[in-house]
Backbone as XML, in Angstrom:
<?xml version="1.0"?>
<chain id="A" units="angstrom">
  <residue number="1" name="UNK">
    <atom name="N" x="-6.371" y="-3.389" z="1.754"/>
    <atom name="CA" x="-6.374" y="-2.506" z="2.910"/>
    <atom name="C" x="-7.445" y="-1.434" z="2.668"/>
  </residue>
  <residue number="2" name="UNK">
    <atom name="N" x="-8.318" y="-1.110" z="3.980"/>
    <atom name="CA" x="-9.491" y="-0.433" z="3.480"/>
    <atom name="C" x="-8.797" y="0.913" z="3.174"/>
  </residue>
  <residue number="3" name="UNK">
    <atom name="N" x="-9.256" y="2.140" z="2.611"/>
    <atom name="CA" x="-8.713" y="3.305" z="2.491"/>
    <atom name="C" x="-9.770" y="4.249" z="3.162"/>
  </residue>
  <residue number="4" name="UNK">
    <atom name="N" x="-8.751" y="5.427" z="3.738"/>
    <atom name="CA" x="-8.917" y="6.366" z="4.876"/>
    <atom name="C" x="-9.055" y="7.523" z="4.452"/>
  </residue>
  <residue number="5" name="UNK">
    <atom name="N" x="-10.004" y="8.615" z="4.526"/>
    <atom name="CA" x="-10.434" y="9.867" z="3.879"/>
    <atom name="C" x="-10.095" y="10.706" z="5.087"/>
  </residue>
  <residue number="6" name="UNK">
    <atom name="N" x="-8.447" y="11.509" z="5.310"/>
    <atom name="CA" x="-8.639" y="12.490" z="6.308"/>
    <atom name="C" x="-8.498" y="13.834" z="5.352"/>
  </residue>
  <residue number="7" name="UNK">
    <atom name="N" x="-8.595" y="15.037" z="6.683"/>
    <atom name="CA" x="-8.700" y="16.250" z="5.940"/>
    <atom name="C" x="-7.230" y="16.937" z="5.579"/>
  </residue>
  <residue number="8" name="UNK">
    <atom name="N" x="-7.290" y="17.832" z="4.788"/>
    <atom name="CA" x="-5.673" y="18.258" z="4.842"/>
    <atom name="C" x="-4.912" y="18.672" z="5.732"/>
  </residue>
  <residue number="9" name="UNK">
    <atom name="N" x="-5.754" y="19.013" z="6.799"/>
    <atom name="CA" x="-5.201" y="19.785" z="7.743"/>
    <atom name="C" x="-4.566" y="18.475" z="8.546"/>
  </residue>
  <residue number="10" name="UNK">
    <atom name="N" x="-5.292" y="17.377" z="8.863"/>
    <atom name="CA" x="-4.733" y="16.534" z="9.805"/>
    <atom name="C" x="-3.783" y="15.716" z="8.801"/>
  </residue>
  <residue number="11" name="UNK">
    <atom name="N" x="-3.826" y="15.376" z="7.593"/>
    <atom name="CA" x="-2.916" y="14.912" z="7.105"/>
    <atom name="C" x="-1.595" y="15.145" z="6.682"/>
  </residue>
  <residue number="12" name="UNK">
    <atom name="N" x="-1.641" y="16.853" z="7.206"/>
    <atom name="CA" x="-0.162" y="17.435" z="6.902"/>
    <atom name="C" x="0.124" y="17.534" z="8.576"/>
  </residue>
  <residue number="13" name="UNK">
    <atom name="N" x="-0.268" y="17.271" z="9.253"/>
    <atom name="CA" x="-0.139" y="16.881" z="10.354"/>
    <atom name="C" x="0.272" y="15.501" z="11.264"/>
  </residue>
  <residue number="14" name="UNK">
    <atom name="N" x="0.056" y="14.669" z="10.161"/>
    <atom name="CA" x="0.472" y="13.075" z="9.988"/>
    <atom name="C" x="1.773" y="13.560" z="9.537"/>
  </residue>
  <residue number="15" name="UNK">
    <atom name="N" x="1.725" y="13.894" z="8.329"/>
    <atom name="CA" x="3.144" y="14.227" z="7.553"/>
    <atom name="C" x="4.269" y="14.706" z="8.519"/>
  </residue>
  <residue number="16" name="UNK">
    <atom name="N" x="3.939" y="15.426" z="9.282"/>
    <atom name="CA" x="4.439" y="16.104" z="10.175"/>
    <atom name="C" x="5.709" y="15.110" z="11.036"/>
  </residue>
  <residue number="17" name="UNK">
    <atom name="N" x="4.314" y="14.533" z="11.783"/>
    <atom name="CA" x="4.555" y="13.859" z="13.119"/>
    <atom name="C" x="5.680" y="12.576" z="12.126"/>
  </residue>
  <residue number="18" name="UNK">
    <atom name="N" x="5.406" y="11.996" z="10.907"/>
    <atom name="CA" x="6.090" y="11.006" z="10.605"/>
    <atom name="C" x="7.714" y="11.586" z="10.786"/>
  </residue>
  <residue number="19" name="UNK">
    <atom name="N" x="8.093" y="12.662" z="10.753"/>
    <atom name="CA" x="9.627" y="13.159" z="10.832"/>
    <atom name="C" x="9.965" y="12.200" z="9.474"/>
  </residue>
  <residue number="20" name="UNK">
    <atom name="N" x="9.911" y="12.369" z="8.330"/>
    <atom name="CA" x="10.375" y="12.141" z="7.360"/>
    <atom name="C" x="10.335" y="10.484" z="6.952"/>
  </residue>
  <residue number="21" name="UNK">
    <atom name="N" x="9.789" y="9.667" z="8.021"/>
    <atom name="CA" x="9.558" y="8.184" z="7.816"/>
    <atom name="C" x="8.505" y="8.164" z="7.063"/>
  </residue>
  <residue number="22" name="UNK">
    <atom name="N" x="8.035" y="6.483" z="6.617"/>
    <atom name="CA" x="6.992" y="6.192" z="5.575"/>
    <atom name="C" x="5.974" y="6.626" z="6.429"/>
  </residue>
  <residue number="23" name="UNK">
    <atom name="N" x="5.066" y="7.074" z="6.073"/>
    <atom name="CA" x="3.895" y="7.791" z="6.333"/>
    <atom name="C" x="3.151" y="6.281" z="6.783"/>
  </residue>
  <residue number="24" name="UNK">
    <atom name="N" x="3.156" y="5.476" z="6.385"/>
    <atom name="CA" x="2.041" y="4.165" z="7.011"/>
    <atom name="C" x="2.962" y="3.206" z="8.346"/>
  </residue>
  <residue number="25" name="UNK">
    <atom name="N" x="4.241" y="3.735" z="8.015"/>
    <atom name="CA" x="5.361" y="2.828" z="9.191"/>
    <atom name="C" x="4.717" y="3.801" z="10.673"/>
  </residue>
  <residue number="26" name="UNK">
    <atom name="N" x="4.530" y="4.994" z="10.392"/>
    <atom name="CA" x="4.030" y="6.020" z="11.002"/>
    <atom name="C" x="2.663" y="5.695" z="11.733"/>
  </residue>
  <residue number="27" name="UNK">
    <atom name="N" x="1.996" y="5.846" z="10.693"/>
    <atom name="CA" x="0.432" y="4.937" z="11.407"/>
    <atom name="C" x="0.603" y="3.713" z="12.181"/>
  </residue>
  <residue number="28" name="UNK">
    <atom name="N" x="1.610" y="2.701" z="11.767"/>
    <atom name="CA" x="1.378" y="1.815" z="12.555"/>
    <atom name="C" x="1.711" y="1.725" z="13.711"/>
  </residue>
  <residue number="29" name="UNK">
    <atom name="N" x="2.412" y="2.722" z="13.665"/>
    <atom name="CA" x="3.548" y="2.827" z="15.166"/>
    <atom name="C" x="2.528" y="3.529" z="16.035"/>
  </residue>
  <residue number="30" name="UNK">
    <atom name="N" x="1.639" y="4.753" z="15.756"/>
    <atom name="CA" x="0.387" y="5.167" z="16.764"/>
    <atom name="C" x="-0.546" y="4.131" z="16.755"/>
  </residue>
  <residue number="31" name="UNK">
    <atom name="N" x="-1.329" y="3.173" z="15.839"/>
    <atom name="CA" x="-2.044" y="1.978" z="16.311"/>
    <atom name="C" x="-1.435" y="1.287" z="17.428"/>
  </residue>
  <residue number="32" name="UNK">
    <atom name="N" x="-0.229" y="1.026" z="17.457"/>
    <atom name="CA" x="0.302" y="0.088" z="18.318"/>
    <atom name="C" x="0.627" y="0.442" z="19.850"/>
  </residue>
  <residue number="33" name="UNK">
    <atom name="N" x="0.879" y="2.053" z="19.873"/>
    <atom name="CA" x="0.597" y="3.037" z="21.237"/>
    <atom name="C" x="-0.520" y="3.105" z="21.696"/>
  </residue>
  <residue number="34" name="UNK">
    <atom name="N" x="-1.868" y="3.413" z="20.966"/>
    <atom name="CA" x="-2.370" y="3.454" z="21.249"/>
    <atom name="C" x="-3.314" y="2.665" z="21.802"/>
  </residue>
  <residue number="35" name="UNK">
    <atom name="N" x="-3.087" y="0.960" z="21.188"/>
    <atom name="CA" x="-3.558" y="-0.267" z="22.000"/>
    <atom name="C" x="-3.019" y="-0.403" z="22.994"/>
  </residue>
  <residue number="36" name="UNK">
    <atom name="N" x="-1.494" y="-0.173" z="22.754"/>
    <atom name="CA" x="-0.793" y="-0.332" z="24.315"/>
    <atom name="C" x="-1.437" y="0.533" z="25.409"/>
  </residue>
  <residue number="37" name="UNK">
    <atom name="N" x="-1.963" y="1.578" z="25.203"/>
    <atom name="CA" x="-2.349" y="2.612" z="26.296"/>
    <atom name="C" x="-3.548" y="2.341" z="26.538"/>
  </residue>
  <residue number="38" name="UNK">
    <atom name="N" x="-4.398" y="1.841" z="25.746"/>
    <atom name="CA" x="-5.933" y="1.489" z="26.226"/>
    <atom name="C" x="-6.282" y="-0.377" z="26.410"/>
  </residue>
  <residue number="39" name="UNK">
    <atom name="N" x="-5.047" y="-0.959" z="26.742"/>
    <atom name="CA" x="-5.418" y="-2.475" z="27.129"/>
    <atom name="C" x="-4.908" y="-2.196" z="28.219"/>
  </residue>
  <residue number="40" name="UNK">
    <atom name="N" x="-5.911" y="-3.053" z="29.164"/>
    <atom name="CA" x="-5.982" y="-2.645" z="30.912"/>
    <atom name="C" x="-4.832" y="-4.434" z="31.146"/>
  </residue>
  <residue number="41" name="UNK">
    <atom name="N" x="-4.667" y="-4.037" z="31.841"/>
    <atom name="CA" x="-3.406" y="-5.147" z="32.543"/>
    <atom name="C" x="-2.224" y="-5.132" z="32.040"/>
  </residue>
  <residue number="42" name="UNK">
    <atom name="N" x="-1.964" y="-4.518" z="31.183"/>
    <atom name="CA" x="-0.793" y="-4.687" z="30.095"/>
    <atom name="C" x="0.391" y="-3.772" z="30.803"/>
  </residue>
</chain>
């Protein structure tokens, strides 16, 4: 898996938003919103 260089500020901000879940269950769950919201017909 490639690896991701964010800053602290947005990554305690990830931390955040995860509400205490795995931090990558987290990411995947905004990848998957966010395809949903930008594929047209869907």
């Amino acid at each position: 898996m490639p690896e991701i260089t964010v800053s602290d500020s947005l990554y305690r901000q990830l931390v955040d938003a995860s509400g205490g879940d795995e931090l990558d269950e987290t990411m995947w769950r905004m990848v998957h919103k966010y395809q949903r919201g930008n594929s047209p017909g869907e």
